[in-house]
C-alpha positions in Angstrom: 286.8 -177.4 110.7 290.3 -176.9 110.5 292.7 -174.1 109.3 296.0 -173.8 108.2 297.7 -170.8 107.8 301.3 -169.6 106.9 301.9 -166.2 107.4 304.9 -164.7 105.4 308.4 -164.1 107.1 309.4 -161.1 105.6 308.4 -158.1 106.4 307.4 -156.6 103.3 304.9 -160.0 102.3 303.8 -159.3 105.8 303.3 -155.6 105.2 301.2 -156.3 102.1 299.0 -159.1 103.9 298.5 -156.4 106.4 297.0 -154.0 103.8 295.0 -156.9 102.0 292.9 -157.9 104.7 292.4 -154.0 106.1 290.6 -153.8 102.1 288.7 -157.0 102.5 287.7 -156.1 106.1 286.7 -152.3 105.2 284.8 -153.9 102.3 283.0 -155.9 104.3 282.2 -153.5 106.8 280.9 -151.2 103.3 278.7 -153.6 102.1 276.8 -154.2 105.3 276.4 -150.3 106.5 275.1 -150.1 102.6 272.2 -152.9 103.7 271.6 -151.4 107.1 267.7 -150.0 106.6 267.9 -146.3 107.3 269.0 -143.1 105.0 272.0 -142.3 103.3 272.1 -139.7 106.1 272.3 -142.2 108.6 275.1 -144.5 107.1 277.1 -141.4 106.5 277.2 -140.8 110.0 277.9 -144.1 111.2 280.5 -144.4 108.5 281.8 -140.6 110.2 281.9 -142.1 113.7 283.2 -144.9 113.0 286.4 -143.2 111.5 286.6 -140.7 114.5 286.7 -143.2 116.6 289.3 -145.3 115.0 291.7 -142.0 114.9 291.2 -141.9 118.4 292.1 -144.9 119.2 295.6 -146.3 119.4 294.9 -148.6 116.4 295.8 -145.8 113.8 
């Protein structure tokens, strides 16, 4: 399969691509923490770690 992409030159289209797929990607990440089969508990903590983890990192 083939894909063909253009990405937008300005910054600001760039910018709001950006913050697009962070919301498609978090969603995703949502919806499979919401399948995983333990308690609410549980997923709250992962969820928890997760962020603490990514404000440690360098991504943020």
């Amino acid at each position: 399969m083939e894909v063909l992409m253009i990405l937008p030159k300005s910054q600001q289209a760039q910018r709001e691509l950006g913050q697009e797929l962070a919301k498609f990607q978090s969603e995703q990440v949502l919806k499979r923490i919401r399948k995983l089969p333990c308690s609410t508990g549980q997923k709250l903590k992962l969820v928890d770690a997760a962020l603490e983890h990514l404000r440690n990192s360098e991504i943020m």
